[in-house]
C-alpha positions as CSV (number, residue, x, y, z in Angstrom):
1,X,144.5,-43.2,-117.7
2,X,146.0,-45.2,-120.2
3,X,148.6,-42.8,-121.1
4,X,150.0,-44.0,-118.0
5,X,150.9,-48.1,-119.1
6,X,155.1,-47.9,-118.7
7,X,156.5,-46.5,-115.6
8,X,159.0,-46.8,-112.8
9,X,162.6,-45.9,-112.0
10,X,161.5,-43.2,-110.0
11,X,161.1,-40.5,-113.0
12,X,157.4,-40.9,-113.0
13,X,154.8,-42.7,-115.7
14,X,155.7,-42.6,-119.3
15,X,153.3,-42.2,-121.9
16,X,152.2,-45.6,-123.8
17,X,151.5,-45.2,-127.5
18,X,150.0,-48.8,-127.7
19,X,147.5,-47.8,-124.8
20,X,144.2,-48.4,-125.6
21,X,141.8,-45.7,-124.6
22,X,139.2,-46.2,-121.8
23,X,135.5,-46.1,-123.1
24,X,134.0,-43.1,-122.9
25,X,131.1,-42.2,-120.3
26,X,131.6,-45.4,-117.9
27,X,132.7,-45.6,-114.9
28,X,133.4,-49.2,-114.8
29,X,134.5,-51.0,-117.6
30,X,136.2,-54.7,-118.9
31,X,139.4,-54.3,-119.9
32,X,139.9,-55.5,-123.0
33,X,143.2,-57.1,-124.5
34,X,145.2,-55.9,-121.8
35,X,144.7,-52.6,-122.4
36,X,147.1,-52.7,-125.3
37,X,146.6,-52.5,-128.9
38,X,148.9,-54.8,-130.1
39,X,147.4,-57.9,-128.2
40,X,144.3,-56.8,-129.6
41,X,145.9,-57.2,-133.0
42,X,146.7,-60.4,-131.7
43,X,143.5,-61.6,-130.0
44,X,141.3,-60.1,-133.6
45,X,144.2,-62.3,-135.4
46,X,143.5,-65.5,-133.0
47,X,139.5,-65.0,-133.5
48,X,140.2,-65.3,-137.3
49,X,142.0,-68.0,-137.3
50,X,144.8,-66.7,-139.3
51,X,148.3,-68.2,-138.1
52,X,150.2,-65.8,-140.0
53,X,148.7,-62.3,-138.8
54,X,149.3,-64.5,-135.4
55,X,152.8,-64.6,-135.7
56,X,152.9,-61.2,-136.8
57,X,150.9,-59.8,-134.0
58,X,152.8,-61.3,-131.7
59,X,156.4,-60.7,-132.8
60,X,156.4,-58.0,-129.9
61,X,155.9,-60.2,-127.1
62,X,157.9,-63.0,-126.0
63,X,154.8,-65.7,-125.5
64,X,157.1,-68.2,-123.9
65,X,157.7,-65.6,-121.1
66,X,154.2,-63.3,-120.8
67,X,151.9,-65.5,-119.6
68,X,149.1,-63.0,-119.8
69,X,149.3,-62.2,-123.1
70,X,149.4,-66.0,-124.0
71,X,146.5,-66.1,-122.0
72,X,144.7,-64.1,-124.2
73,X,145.2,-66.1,-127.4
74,X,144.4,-69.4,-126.0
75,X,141.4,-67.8,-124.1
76,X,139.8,-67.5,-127.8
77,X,137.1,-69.9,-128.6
78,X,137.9,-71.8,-131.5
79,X,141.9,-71.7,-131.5
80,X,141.7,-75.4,-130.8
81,X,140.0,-75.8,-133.8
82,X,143.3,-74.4,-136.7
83,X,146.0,-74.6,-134.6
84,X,146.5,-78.4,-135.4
85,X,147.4,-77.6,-138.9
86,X,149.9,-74.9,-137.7
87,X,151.6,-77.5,-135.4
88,X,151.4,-79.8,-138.6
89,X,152.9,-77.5,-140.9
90,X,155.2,-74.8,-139.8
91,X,158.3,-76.5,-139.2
92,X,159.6,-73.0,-138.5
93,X,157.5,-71.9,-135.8
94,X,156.6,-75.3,-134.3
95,X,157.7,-74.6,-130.8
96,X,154.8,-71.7,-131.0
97,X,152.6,-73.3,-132.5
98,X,153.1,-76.1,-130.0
99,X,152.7,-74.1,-126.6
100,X,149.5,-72.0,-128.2
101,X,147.7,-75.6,-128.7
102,X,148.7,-76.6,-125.8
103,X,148.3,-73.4,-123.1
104,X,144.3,-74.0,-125.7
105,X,143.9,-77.4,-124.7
106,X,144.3,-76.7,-120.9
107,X,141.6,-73.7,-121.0
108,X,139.1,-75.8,-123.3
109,X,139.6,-78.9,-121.0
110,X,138.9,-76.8,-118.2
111,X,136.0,-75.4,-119.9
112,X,134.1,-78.9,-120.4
113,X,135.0,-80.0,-116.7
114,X,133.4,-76.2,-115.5
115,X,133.8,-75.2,-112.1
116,X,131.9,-77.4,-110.3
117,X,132.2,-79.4,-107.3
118,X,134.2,-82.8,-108.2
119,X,130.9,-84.6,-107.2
120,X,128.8,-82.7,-109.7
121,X,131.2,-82.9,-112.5
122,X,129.6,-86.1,-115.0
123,X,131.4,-88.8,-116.2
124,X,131.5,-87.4,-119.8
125,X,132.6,-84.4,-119.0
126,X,135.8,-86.3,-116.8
127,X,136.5,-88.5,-120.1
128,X,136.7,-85.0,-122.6
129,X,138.0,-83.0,-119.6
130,X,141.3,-85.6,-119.9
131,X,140.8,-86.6,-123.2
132,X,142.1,-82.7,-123.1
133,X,144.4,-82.1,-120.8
134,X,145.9,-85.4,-122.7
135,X,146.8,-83.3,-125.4
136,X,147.8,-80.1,-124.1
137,X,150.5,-82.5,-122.1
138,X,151.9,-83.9,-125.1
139,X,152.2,-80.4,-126.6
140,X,153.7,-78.2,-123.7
141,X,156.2,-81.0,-123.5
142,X,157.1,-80.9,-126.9
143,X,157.2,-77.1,-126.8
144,X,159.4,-76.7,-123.5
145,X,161.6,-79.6,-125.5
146,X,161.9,-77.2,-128.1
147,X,162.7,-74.1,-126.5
148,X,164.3,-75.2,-123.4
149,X,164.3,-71.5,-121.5
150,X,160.7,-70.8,-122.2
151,X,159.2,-70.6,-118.9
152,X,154.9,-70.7,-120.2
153,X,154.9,-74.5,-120.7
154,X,155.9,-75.5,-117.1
155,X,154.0,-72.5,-115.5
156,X,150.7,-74.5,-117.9
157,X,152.0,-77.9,-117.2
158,X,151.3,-76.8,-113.7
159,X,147.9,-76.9,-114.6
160,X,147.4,-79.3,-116.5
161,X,148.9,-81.2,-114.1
162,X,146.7,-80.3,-110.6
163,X,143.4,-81.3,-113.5
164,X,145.2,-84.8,-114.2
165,X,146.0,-85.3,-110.3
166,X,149.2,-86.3,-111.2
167,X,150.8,-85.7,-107.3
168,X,152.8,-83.7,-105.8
169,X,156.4,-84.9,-107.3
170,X,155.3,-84.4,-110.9
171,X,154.0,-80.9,-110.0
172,X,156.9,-80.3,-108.0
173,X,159.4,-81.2,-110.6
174,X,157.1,-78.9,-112.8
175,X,157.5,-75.7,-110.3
176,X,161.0,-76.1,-110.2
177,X,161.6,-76.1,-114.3
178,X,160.0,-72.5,-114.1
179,X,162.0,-71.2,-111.2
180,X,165.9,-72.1,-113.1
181,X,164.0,-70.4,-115.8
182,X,163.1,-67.3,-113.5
183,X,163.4,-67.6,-110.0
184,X,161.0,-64.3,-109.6
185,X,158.5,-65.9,-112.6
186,X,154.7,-64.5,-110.9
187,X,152.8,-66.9,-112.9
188,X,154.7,-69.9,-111.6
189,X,153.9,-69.3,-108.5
190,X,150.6,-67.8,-108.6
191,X,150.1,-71.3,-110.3
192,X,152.5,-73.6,-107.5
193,X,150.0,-71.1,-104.5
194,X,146.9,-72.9,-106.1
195,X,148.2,-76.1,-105.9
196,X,149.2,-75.6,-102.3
197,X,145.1,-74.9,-101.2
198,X,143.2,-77.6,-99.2
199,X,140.9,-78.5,-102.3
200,X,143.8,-79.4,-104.3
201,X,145.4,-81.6,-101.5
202,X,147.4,-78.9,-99.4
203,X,147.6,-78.2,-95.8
204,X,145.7,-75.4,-94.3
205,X,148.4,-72.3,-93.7
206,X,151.1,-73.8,-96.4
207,X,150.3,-71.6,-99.4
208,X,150.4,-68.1,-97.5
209,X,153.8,-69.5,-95.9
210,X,155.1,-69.8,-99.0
211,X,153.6,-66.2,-100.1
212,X,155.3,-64.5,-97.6
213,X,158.3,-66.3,-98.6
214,X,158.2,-65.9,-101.9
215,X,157.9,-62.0,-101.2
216,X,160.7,-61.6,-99.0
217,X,162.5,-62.3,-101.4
218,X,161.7,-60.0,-104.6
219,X,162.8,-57.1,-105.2
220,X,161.0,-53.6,-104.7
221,X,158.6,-52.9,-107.2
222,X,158.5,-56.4,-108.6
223,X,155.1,-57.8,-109.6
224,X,155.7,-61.1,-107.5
225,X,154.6,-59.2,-104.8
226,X,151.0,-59.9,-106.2
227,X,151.2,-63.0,-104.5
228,X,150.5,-61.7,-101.0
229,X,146.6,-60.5,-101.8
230,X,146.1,-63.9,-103.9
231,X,147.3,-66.2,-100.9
232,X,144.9,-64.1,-98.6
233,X,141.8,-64.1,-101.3
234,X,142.8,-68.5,-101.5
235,X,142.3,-68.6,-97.6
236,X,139.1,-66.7,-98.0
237,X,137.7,-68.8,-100.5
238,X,138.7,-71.8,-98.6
239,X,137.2,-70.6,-95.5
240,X,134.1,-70.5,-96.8
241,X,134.0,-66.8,-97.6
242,X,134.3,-65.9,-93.9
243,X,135.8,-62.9,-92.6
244,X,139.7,-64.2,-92.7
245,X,140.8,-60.8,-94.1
246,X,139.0,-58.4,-91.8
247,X,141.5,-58.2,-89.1
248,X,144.1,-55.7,-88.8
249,X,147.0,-57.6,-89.5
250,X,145.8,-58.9,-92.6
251,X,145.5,-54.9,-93.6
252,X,149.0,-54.4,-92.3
253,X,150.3,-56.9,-94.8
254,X,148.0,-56.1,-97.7
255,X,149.6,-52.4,-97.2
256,X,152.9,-53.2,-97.0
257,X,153.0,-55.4,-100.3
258,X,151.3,-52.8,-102.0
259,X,153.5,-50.4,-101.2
260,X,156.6,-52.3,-101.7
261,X,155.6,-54.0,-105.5
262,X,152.5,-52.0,-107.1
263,X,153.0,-48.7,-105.9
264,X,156.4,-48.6,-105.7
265,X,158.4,-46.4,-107.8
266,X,160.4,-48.4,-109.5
267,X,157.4,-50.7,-110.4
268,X,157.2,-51.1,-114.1
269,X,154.2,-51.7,-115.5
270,X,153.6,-54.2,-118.6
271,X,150.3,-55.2,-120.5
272,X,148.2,-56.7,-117.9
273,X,149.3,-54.9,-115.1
274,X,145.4,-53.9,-114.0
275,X,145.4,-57.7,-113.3
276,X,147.6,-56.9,-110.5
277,X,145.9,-53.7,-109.4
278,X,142.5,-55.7,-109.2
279,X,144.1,-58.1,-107.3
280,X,145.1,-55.9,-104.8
281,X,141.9,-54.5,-104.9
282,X,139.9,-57.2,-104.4
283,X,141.7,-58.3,-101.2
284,X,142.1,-55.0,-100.0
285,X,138.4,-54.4,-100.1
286,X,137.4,-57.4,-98.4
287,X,139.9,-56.7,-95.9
288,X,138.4,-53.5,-95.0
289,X,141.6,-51.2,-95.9
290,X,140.5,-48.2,-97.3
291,X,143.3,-45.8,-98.1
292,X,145.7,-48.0,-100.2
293,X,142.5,-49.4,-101.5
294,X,141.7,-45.9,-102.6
295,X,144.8,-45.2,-104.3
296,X,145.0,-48.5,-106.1
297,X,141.3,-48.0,-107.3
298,X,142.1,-44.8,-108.8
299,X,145.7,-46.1,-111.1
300,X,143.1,-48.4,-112.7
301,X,140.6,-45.6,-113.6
302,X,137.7,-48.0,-113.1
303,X,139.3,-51.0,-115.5
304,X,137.6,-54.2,-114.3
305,X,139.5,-57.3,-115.0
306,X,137.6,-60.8,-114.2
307,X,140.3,-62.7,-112.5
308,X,140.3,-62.9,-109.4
309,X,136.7,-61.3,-109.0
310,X,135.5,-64.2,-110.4
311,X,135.6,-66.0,-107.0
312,X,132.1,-63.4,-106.2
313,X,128.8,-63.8,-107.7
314,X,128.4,-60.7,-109.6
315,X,132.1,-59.9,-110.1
316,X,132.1,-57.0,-112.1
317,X,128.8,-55.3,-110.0
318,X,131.3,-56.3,-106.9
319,X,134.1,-54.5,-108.3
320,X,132.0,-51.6,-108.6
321,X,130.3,-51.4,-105.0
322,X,133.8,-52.0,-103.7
323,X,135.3,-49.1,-106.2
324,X,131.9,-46.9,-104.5
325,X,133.3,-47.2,-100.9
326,X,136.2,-46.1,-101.2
């Protein structure tokens, strides 16, 4: 299945010799490292805490630009605790160093506020939560100073932002950095669609408006269309886990975006593209669509990615009862 990593253009899948290969004997599994073996250079790197085999590792990628991969460094426990004496120290790759601390800080401030109601969240955990987010602020800044067309500091200062409740101007500003930077960027808005929910201060409807605008105007095959099944998974986590999805428009549209960014032809996929595919699943199995479903189920070959299956109890058994039914 992985052989399959880099297609498009209408010629078919091409084989990928960084794929990693599925485990053997399970039908499920959690991808690991995007699939690819040169982010899991980069994550093994990260672990050790050696910024040099981290720079080497990830001299393919473009971290100011691929936000997953940059998601898997600073998802590493314990990056927070060398990568002050890389900002410190390499005056060469500061700007790097810069926007790993920071896109760290925002997941570890994250971590000590948990994701609990507001109510149940302690006063301690508030004060290290900002003490936090304090930081990563000073150093996406810095980094997007730096390197003026990265777009990963403004899609995390998006974040950072929405923790700090630093309003809708400062956020907006923020959104807007990333779109000169790409207009098509899928993390910026997959990042601007959150803020836009009723929990974070948004009007009901807004943030699958802006969806379906924000699709109408990518091209086929593009990845932004990955924002249709996210807006309708917000909505049904908003509504209380309700049955938003199960109606037959919803399916409609679910189908259609499938159709014209995932499985399109000219789709091309990159590390992290079962992130997409699960996304798409996920909404089109609470939606009760079963044929696209099907055929999406099958490119990913039974990789299970946690995001965005983490809004269910027992996300990876979920994946797998949904992957059953179809």
């Amino acid at each position: 299945m992985f052989g399959r990593l880099f297609g498009g253009g209408g010629h078919g899948p091409a084989a990928d010799p960084h794929a990693l290969p599925a485990p053997r004997g399970r039908g499920v599994y959690r991808l690991e490292a995007l699939g690819d073996t040169r982010v899991l250079a980069l994550v093994r790197a990260a672990r050790a805490g050696d910024w040099e085999a981290v720079k080497a590792a990830a001299a393919p990628f473009d971290l100011g630009r691929e936000h997953q991969v940059l998601s898997e460094v600073c998802d590493v426990a314990g990056v927070q605790d060398w990568i002050g004496r890389a900002v410190e120290e390499d005056k060469e790759h500061r700007a790097l160093a810069l926007l790993v601390s920071g896109a760290r800080h925002v997941v570890w401030g994250w971590e000590a506020r948990t994701s609990a109601r507001a109510v149940d969240v302690s006063r301690e955990q508030w004060r290290v939560f900002h003490e936090r987010l304090e930081i990563a602020e000073e150093h996406l800044l810095q980094a997007a100073e730096l390197r003026p067309e990265w777009i990963s500091p403004w899609r995390r200062l998006l974040t950072s932002g929405r923790g700090m409740s630093l309003g809708r101007a400062v956020t907006r500003t923020r959104f807007d950095a990333a779109l000169r930077r790409d207009p098509l960027d899928p993390g910026a808005h997959l990042e601007w669609l959150s803020q836009l929910q009723p929990r974070w201060g948004g009007q009901p409807g807004r943030a699958l408006a802006f969806a379906r605008q924000a699709f109408d105007g990518a091209p086929e095959g593009h990845r932004l269309g990955c924002v249709i099944p996210m807006a309708h998974i917000e909505e049904w986590v908003e509504s209380d886990r309700s049955n938003h999805l199960d109606n037959a428009q919803v399916r409609q549209e679910l189908r259609h975006a499938a159709e014209r960014s995932i499985l399109h032809p000219a789709h091309e996929r990159r590390p992290g593209w079962q992130e997409d595919f699960n996304t798409f699943a996920m909404a089109l199995s609470l939606a009760g669509e079963r044929d696209v479903a099907r055929r999406v189920y099958r490119e990913l070959g039974g990789a299970f990615t946690p995001w965005p299956w983490k809004y269910m109890a027992q996300p990876e058994a979920a994946y797998a009862r949904f992957r059953r039914r179809v």
